[in-house]
PDB file of N, CA, C, O and CB in Angstrom:
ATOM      1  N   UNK A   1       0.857  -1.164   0.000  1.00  0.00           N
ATOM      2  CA  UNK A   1       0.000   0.000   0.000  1.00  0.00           C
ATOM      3  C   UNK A   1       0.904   1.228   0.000  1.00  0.00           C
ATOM      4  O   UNK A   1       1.985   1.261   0.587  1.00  0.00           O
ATOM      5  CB  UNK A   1      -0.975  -0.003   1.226  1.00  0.00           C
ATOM      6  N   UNK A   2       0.402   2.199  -0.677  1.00  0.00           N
ATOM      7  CA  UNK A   2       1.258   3.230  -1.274  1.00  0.00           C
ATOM      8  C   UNK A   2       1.118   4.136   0.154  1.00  0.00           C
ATOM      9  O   UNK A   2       0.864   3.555   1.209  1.00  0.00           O
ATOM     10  CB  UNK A   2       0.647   3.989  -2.922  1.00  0.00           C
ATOM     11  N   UNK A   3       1.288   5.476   0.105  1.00  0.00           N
ATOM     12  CA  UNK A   3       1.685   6.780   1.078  1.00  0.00           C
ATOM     13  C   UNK A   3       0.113   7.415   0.859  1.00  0.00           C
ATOM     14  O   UNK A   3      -0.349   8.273   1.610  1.00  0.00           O
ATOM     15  CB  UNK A   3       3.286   8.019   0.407  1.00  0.00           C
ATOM     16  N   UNK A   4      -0.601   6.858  -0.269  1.00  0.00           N
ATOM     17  CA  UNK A   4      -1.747   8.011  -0.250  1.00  0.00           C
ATOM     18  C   UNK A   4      -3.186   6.219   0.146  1.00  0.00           C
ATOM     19  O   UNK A   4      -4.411   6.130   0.068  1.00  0.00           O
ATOM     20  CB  UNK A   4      -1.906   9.387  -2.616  1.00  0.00           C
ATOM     21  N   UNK A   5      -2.171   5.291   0.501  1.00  0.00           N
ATOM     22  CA  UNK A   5      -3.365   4.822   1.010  1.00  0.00           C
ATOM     23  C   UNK A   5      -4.096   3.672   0.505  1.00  0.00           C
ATOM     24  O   UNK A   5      -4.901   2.892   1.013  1.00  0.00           O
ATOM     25  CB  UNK A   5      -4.128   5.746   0.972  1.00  0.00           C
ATOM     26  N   UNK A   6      -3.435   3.833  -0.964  1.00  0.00           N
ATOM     27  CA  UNK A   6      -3.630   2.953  -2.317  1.00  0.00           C
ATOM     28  C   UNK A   6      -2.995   1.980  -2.512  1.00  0.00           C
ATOM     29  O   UNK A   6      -1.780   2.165  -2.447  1.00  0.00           O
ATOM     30  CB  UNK A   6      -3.418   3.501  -3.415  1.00  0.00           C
ATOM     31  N   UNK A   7      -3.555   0.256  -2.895  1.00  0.00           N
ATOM     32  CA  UNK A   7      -3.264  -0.461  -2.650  1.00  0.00           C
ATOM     33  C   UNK A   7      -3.250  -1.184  -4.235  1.00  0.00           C
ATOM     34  O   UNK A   7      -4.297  -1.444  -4.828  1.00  0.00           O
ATOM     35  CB  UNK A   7      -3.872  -0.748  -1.538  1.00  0.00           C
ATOM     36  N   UNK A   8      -1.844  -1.463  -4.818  1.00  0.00           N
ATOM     37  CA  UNK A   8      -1.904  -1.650  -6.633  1.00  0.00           C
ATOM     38  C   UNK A   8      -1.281  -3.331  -6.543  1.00  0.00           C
ATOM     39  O   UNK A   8      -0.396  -3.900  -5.905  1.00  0.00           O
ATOM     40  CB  UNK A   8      -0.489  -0.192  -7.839  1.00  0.00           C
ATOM     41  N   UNK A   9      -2.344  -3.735  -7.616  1.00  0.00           N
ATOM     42  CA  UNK A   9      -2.147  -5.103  -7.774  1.00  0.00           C
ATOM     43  C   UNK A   9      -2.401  -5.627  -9.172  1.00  0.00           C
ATOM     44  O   UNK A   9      -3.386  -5.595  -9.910  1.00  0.00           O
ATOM     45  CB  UNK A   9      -2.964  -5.781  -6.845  1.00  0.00           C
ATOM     46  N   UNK A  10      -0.842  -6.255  -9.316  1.00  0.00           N
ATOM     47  CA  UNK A  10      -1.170  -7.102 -10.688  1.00  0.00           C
ATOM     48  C   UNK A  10      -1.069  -8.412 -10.189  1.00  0.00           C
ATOM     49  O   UNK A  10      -0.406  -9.019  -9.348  1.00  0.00           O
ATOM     50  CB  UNK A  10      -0.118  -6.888 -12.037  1.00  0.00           C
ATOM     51  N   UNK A  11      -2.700  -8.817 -11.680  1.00  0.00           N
ATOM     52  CA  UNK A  11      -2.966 -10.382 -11.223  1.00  0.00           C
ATOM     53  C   UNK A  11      -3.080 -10.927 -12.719  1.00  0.00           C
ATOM     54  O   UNK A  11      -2.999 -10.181 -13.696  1.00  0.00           O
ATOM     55  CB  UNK A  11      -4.565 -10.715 -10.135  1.00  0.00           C
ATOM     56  N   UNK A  12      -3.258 -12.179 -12.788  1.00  0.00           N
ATOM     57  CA  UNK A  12      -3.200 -12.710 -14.171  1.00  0.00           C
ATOM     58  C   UNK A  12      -4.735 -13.074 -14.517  1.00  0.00           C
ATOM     59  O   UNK A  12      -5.038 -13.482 -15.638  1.00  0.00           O
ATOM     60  CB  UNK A  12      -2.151 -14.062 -14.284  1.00  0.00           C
ATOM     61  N   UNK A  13      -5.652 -12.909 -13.523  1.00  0.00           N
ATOM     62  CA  UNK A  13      -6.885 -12.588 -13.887  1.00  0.00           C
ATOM     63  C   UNK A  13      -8.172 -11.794 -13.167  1.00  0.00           C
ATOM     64  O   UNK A  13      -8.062 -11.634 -11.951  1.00  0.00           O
ATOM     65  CB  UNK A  13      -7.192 -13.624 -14.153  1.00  0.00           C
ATOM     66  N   UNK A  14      -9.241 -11.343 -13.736  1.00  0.00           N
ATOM     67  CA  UNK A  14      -9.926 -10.936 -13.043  1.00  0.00           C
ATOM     68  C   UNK A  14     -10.507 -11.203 -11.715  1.00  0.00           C
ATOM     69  O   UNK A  14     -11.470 -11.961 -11.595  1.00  0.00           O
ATOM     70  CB  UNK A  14     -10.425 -10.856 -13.611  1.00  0.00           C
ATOM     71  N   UNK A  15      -9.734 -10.368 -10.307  1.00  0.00           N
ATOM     72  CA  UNK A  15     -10.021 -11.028  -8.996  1.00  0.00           C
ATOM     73  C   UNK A  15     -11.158 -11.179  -8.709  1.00  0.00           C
ATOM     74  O   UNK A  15     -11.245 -11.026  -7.490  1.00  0.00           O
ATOM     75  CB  UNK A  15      -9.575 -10.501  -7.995  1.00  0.00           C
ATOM     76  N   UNK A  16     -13.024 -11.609  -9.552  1.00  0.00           N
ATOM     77  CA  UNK A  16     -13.955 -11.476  -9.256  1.00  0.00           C
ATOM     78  C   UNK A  16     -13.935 -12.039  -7.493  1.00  0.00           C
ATOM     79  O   UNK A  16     -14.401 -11.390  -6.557  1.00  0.00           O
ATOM     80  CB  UNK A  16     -14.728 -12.056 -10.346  1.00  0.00           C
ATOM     81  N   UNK A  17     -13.364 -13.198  -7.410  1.00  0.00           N
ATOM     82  CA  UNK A  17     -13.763 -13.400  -6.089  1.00  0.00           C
ATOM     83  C   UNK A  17     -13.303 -13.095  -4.818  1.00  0.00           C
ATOM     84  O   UNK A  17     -13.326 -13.647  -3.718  1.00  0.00           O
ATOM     85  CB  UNK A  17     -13.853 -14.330  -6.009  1.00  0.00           C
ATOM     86  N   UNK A  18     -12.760 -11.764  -5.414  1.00  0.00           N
ATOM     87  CA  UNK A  18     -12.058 -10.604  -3.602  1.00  0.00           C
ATOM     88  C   UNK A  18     -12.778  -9.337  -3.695  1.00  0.00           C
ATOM     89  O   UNK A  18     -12.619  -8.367  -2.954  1.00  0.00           O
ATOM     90  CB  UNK A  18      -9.868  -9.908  -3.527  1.00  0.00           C
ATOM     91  N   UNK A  19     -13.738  -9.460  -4.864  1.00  0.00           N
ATOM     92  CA  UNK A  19     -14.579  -7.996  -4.835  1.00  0.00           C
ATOM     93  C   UNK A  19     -15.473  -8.308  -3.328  1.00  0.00           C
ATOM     94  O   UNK A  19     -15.107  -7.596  -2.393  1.00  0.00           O
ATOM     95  CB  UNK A  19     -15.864  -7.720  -6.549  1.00  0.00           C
ATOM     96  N   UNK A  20     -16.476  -9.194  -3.058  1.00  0.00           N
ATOM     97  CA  UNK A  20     -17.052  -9.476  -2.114  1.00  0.00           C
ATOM     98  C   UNK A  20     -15.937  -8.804  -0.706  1.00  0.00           C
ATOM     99  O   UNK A  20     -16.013  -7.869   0.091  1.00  0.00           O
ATOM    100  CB  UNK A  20     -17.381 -11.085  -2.296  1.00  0.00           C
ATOM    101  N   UNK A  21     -14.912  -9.952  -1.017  1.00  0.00           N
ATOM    102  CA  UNK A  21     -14.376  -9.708   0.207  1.00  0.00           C
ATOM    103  C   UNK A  21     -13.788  -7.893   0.582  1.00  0.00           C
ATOM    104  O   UNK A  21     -13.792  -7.168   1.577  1.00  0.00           O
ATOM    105  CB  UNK A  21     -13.148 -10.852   0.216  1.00  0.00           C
ATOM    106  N   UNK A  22     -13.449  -7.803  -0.499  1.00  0.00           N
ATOM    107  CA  UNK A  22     -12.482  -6.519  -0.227  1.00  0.00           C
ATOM    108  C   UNK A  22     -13.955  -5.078   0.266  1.00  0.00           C
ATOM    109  O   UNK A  22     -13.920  -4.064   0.964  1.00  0.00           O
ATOM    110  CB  UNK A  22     -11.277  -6.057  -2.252  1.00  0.00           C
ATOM    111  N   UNK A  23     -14.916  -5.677  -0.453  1.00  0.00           N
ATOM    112  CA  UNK A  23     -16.339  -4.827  -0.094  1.00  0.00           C
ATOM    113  C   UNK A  23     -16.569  -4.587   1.348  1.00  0.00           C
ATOM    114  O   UNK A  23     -16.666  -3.492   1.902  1.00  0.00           O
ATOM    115  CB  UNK A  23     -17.686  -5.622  -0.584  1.00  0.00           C
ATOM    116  N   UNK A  24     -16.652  -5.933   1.952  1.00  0.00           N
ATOM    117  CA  UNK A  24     -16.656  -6.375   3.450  1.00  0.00           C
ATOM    118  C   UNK A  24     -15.627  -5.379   4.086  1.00  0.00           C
ATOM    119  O   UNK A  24     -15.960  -4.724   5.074  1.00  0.00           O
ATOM    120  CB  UNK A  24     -16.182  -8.066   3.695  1.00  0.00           C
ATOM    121  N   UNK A  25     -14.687  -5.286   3.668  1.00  0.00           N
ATOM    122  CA  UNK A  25     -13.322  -4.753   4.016  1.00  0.00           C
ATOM    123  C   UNK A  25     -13.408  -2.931   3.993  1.00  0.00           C
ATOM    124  O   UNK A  25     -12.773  -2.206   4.760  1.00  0.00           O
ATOM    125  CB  UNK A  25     -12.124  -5.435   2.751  1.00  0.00           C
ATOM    126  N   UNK A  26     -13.944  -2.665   3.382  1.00  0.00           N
ATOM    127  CA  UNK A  26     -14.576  -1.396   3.183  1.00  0.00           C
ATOM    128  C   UNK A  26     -13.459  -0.673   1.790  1.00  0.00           C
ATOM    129  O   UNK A  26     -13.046   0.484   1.873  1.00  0.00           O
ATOM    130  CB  UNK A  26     -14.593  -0.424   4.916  1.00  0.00           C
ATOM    131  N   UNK A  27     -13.193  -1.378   0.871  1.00  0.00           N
ATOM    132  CA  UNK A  27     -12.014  -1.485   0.088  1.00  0.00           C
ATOM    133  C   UNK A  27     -12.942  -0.614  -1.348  1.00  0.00           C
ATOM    134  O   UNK A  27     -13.793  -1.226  -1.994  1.00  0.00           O
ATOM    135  CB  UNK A  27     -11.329  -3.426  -0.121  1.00  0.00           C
ATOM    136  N   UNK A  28     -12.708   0.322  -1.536  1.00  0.00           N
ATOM    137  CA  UNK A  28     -13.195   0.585  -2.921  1.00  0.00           C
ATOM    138  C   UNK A  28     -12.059   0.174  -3.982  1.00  0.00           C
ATOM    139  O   UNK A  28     -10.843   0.160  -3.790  1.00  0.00           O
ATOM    140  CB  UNK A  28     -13.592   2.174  -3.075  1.00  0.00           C
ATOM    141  N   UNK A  29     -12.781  -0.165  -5.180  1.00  0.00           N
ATOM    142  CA  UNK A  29     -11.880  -0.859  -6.053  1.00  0.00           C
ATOM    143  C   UNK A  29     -11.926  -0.921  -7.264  1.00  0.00           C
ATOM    144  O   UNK A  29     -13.071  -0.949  -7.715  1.00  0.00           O
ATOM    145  CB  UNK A  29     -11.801  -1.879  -5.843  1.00  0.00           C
ATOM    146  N   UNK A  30     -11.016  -0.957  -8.072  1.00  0.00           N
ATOM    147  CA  UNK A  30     -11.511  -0.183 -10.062  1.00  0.00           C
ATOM    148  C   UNK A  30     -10.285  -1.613 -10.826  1.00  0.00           C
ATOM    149  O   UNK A  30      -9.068  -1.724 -10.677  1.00  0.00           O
ATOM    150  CB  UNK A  30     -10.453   2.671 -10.637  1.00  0.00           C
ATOM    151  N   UNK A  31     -10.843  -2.116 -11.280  1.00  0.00           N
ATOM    152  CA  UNK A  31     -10.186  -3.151 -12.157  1.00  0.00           C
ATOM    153  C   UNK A  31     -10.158  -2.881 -13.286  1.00  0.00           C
ATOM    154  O   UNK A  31     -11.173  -2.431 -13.818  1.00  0.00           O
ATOM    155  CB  UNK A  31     -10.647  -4.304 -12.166  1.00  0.00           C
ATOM    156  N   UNK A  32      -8.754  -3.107 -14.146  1.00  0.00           N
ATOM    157  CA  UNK A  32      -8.884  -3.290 -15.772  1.00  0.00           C
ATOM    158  C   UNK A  32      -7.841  -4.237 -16.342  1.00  0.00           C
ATOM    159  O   UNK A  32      -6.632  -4.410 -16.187  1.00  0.00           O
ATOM    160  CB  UNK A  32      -8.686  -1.850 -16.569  1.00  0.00           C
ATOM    161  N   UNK A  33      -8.840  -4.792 -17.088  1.00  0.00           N
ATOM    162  CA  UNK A  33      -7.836  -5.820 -17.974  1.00  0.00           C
ATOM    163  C   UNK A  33      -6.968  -4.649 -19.067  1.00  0.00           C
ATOM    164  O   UNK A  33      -7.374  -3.952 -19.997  1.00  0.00           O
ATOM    165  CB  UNK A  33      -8.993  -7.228 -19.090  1.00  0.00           C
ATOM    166  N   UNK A  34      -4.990  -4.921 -18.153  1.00  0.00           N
ATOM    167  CA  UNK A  34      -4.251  -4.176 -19.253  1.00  0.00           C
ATOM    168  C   UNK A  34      -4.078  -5.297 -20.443  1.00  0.00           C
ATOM    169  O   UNK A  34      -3.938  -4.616 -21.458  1.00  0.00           O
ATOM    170  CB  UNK A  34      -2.690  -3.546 -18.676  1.00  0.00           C
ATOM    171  N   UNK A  35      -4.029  -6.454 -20.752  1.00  0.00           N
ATOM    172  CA  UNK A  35      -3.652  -7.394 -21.511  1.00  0.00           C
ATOM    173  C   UNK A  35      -4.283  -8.743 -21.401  1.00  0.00           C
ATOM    174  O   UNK A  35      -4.793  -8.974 -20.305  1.00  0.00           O
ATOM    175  CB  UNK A  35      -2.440  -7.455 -21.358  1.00  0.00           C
ATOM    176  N   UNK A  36      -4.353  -9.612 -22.238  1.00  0.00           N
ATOM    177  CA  UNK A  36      -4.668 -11.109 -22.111  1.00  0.00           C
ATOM    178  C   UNK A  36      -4.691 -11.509 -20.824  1.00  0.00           C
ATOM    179  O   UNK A  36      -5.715 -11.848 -20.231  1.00  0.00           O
ATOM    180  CB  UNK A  36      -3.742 -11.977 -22.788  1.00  0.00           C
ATOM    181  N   UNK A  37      -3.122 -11.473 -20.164  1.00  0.00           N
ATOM    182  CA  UNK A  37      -2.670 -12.413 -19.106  1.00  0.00           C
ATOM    183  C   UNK A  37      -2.574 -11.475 -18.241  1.00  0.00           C
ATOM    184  O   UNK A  37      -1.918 -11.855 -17.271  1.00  0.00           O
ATOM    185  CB  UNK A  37      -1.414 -13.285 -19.273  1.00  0.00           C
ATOM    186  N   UNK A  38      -3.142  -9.811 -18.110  1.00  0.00           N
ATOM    187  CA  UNK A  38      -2.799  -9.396 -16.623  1.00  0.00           C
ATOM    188  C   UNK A  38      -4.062  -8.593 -16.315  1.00  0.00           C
ATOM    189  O   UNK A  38      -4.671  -8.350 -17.356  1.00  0.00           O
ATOM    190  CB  UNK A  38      -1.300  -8.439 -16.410  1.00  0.00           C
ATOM    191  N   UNK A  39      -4.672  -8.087 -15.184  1.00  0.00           N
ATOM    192  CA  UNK A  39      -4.821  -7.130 -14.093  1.00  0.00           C
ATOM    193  C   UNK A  39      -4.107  -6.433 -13.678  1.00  0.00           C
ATOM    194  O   UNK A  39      -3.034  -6.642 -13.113  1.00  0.00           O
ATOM    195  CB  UNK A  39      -5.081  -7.454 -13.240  1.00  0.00           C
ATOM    196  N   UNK A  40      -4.735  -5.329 -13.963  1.00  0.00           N
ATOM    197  CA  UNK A  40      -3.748  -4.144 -12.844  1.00  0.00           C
ATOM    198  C   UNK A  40      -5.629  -3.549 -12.221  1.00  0.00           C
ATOM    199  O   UNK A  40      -6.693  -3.161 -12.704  1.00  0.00           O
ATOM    200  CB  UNK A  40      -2.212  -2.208 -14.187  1.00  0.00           C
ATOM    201  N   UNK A  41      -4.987  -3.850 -10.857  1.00  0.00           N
ATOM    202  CA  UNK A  41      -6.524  -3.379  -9.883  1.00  0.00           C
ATOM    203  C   UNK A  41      -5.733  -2.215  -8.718  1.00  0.00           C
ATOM    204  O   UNK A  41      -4.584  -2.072  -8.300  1.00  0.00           O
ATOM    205  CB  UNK A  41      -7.484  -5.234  -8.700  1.00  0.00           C
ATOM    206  N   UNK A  42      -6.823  -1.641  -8.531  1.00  0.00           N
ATOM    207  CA  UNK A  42      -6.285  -0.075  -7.408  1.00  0.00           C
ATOM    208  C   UNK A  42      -7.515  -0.257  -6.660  1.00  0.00           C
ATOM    209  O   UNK A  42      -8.653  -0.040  -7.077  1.00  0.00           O
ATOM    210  CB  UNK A  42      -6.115   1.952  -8.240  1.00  0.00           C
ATOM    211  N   UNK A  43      -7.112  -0.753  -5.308  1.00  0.00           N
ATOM    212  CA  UNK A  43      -8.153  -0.616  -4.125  1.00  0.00           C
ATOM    213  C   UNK A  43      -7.432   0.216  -3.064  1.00  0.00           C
ATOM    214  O   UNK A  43      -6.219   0.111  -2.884  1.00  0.00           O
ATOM    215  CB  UNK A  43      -8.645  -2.129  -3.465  1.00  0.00           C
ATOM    216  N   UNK A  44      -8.298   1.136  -2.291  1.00  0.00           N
ATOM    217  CA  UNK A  44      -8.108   2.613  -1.706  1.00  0.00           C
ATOM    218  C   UNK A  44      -9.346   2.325  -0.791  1.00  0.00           C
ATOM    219  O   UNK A  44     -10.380   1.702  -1.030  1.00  0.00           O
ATOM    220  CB  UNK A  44      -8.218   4.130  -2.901  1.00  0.00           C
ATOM    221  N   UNK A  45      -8.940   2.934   0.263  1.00  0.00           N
ATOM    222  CA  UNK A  45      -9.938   2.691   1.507  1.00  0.00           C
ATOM    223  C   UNK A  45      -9.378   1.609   2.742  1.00  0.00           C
ATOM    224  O   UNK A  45      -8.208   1.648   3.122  1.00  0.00           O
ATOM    225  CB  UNK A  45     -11.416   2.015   0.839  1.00  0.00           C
ATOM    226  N   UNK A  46     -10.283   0.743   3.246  1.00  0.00           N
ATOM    227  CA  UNK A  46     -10.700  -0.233   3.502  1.00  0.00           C
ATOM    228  C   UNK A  46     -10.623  -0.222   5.165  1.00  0.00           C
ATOM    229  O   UNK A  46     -11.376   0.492   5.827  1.00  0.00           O
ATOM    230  CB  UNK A  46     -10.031  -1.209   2.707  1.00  0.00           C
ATOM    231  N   UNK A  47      -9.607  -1.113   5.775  1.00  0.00           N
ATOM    232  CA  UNK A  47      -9.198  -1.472   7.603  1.00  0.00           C
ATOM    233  C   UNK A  47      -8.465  -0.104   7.570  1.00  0.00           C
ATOM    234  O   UNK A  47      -8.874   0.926   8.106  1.00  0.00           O
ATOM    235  CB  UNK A  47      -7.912  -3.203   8.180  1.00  0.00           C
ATOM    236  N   UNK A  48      -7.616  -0.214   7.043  1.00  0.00           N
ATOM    237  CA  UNK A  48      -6.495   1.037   7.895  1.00  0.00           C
ATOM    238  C   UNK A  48      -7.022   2.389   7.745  1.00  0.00           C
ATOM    239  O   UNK A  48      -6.509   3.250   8.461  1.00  0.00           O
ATOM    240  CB  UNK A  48      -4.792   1.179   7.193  1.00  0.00           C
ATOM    241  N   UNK A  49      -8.040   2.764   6.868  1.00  0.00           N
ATOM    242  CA  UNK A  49      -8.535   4.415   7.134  1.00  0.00           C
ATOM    243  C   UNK A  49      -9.831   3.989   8.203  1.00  0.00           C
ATOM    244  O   UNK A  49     -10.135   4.812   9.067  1.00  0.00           O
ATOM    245  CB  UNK A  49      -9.209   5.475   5.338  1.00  0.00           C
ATOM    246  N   UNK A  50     -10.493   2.836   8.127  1.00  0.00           N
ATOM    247  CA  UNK A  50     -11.444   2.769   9.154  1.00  0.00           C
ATOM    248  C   UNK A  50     -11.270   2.591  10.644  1.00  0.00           C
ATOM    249  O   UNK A  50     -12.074   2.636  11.575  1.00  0.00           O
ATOM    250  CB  UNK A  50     -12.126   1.896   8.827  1.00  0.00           C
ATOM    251  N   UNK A  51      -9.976   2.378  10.579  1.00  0.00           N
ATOM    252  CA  UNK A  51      -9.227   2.511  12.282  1.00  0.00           C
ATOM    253  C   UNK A  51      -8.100   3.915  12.255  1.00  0.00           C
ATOM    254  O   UNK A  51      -7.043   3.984  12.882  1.00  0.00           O
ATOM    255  CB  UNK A  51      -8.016   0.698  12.738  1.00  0.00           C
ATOM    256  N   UNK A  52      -8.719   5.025  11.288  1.00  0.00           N
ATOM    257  CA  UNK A  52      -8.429   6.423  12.042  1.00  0.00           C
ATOM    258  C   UNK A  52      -6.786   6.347  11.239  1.00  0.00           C
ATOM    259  O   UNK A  52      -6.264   7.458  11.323  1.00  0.00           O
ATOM    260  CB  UNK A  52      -8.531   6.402  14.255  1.00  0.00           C
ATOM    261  N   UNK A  53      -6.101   5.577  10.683  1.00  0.00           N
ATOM    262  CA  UNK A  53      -4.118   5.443  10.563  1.00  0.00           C
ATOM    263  C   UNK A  53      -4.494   6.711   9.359  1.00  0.00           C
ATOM    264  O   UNK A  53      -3.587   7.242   8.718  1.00  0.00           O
ATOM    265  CB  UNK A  53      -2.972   3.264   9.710  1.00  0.00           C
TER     266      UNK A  53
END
């Protein structure tokens, strides 16, 4: 997780099944397929701004 809070992730496919979770988490989150074989996802929010850090 970056300095402004932001949390960047490459995956080799669409994380449909951490949207739920990361929701729970209080995680807002923007996915795009850059290519065939990758994800690049940016989730911002979630535990650590909801405990005040």
């Amino acid at each position: 997780m970056n300095e402004d809070g932001v949390l960047l992730i490459k995956h080799r496919w669409e994380p449909a099944p951490f949207y739920d979770v990361w929701m729970r988490m209080g995680f807002e989150h923007v996915a795009v397929r850059h290519d065939e074989t990758e994800w690049h996802i940016r989730a911002s929010g979630g535990f650590a701004v909801n405990r005040g850090r």
